[in-house]
N, C-alpha and C positions, 0 to 999 in steps of 0.2 A: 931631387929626392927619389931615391930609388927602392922599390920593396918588390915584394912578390908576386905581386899585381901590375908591374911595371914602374912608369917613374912619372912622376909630376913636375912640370913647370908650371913657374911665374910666365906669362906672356903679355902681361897687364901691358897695352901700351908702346906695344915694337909684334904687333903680327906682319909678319910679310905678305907679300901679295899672295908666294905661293902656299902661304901656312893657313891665309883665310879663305882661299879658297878650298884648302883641303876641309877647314871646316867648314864652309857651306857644305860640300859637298858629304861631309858626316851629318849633319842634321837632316839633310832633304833626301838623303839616302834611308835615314831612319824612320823618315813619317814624321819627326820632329815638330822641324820647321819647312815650310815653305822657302822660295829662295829670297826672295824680298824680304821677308819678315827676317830669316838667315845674317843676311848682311846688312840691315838696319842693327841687331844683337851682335857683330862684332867688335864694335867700340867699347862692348860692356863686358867681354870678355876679362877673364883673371887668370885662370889655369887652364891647362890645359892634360889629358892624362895619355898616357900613351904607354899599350901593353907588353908584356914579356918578347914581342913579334914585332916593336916598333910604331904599330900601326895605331891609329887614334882609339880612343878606347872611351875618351871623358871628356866634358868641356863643362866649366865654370861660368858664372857671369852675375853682374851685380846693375843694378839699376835704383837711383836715388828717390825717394819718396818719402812724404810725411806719412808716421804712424798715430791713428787717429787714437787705438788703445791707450800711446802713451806721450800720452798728453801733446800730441801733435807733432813732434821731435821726428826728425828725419833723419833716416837710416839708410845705409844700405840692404837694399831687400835680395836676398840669395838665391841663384837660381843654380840646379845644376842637371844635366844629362849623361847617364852611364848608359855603355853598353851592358847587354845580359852577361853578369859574371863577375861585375867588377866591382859590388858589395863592398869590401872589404875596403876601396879605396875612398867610400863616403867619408869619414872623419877625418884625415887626412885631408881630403882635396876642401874641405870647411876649413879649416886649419890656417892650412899655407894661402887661402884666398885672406883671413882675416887679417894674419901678420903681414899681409901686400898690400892690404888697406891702412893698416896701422902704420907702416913707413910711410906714408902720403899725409896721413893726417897732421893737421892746423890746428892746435885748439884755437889760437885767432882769427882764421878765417872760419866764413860761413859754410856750411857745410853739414853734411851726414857726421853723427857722433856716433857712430855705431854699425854693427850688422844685425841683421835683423833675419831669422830662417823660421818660415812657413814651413809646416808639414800635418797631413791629416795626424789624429790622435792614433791611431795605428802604427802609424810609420813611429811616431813620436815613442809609443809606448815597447815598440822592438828595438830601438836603437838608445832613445833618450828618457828613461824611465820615470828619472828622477826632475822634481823640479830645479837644482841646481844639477848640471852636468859639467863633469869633468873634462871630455874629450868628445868631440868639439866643448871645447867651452864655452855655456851659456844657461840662461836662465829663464825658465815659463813667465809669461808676463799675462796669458788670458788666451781667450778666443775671438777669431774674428767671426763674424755675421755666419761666414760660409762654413764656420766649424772647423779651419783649420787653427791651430795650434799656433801662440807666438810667442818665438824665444829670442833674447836678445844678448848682446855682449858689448857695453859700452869698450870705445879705443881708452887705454890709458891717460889722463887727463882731461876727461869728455868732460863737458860741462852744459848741463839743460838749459841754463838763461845765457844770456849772452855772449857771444865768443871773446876773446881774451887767452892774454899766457898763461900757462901754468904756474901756477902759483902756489904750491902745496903750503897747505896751513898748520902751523902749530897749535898744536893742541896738549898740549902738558896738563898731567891732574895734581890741581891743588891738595896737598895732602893735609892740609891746615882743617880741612872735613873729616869727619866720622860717613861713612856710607856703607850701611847695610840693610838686609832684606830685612821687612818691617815683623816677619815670623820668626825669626832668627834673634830677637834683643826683647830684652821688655825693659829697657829704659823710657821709651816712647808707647806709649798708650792710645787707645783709640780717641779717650776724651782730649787729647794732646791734640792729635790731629784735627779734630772737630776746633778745637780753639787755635790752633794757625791758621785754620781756614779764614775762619771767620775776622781773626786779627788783622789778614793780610786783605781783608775784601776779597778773595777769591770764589767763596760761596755763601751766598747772601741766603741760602733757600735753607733751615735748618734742616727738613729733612730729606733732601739732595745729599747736605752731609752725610749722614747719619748712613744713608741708603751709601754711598759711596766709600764710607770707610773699609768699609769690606771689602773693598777693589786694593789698597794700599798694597803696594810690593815693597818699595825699598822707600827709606828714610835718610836724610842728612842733617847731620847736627853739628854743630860749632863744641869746640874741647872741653867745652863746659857747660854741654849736654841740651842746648837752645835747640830745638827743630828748628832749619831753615828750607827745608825742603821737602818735597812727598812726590812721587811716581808713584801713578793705579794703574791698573790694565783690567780691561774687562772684554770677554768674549764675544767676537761677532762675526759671521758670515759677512767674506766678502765676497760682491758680487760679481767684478770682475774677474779675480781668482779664481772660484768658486771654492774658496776654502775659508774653512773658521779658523780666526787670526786673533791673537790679544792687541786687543788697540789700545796701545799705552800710551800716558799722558803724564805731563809733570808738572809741578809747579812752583816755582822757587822763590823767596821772598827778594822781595823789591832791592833792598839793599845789598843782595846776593849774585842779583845777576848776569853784573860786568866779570865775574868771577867764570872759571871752567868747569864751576860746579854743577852745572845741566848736562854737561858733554858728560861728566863722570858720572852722574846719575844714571845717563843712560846707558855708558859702557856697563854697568852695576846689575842693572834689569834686567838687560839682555841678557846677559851670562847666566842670571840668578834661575829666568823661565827657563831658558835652553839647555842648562842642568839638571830641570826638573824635569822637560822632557825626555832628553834623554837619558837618567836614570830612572826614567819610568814611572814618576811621582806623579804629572797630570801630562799625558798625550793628548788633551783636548785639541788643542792648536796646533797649528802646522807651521808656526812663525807668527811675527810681532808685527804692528804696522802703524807707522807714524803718518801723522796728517801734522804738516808745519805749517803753522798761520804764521808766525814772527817773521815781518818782510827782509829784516834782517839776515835772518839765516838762511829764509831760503834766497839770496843775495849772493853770501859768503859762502854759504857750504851748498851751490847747488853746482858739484860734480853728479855724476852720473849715479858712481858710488860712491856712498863714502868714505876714507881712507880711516883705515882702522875698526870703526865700527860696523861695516861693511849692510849697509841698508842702501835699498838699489832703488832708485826713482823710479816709479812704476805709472805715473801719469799725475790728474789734479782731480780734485773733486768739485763739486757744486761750487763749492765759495774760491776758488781757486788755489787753496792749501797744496803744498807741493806734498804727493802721498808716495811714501818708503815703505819697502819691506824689507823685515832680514827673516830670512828661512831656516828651519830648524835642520839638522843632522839627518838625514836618509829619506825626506819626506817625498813620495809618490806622488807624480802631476795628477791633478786630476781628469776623468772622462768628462767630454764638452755636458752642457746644459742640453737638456730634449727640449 
């Protein structure tokens, strides 16, 4: 890959004696590394950058570790060194190391699902502003201890629980459903909701209900107007993000749920809040986050992301609920916690 900056290779894996020793001798030339620590760091090597003049200019490197943020899941962790000047070829040289790692990947074998790139909030906030970035491509996921930034990019069919082939799922929406946002209809009433609840044994606490109706997004009913289902979301600081998120929840009647009517529910939600944020109706949240308790699902659909609905594993909580996020349209990472 060739630019103005000079050109990038892959080296992942075929340095020659005299290429590694050109980079020792660029690191311990720079104050970098030392020369032992140098050539211990060349097996871990990805790219390499080399300026308009030939001469080295960058070097790449990855090293494998569990990420404690997210939910323990091992990644590769990004490391890279430029000479003064070569700015320009940071996104790039993130790039062609992920898609080098992405040819190598197994979803059946054991292994890093991921890259994973460290950087103060500074660096983050001049080059990666945003919590979803386009180029490099990746995504805020929190802070570690030391206040650096972590942003992550699962490989293409990464999967958090156990390795296995890819297997992409069908997922097809039943259209035998009615699903719409619950402010949007007044077929469905609040006392409607209050009485599925309570039909389905979902809320034993009357006024649990009553307080919780108000949370109601979107509604699903059978063609002849039955409520069989209800999504709420209610607003909360989260404390790993450090952003206020709608944590939406859903609940669908017993005889409902071998159906794809919760998949559709929630494709439904999503769209409905993300809408409204970005038409400027409530910018409260900065994106949705699901907490999955159904062992099931987090079984079946625990990819990285997930395909179509695009909520990104973001680690587990207390009870060990596999916790997603999907993030809204242009939303600004946040400054770490003081």
């Amino acid at each position: 890959m060739s630019a103005s900056y000079g050109t990038i290779e892959v080296v992942r894996g075929r340095l020659s004696q005299e290429r590694a020793d050109e980079l020792v001798r660029f690191w311990s030339r720079a104050g970098a590394l030392e020369e032992e620590a140098a050539r211990a760091r060349l097996a871990q090597v990805v790219c390499v950058l080399r300026g308009p003049d030939g001469e080295l200019a960058g070097v790449n490197s990855v090293y494998s570790a569990e990420l404690g943020l997210v939910g323990g899941r091992r990644f590769w962790i990004y490391r890279n060194y430029m000479a003064d000047g070569t700015g320009a070829a940071l996104g790039d040289m993130a790039q062609r190391a992920f898609l080098a790692l992405q040819a190598e990947f197994d979803p059946a074998v054991e292994g890093p699902i991921g890259i994973c790139y460290l950087m103060s909030y500074e660096a983050a906030k001049a080059t990666l502003p945003l919590v979803n970035s386009a180029y490099p491509a990746s995504r805020y996921v929190g802070y570690l201890d030391d206040g650096r930034q972590v942003r992550i990019r699962y490989f293409d069919g990464a999967r958090v629980g156990r390795p296995r082939e890819v297997m992409m799922p069908s997922l097809p929406v039943d259209h035998s459903y009615r699903i719409v946002p619950f402010a949007e209809q007044d077929a469905v009433g609040a006392d409607d909701v209050i009485a599925f609840w309570e039909r389905e044994g979902a809320m034993l606490d009357e006024d649990e209900a009553e307080r919780r109706v108000d949370e109601v997004q979107v509604v699903g009913t059978l063609p002849d107007g039955e409520l069989v289902a209800v999504g709420t979301a209610y607003l909360k600081h989260n404390e790993q993000l450090l952003l206020d998120l709608w944590h939406y929840r859903e609940f669908v009647a017993e005889k409902h749920r071998a159906s794809r009517l919760g998949w559709a529910m929630s494709l439904v939600g999503r769209d409905y809040l993300r809408q409204r944020y970005s038409g400027g109706v409530d910018t409260r949240a900065s994106g949705i986050l699901y907490e999955v308790e159904n062992e099931g699902l987090k079984e079946f659909m625990d990819y990285g992301v997930w395909p179509s609905a695009d909520f990104l594993f973001i680690g587990e909580n207390s009870r060990g609920d596999h916790v997603r996020v999907h993030y809204f349209p242009g939303v600004a990472t946040p400054a770490p916690a003081t």
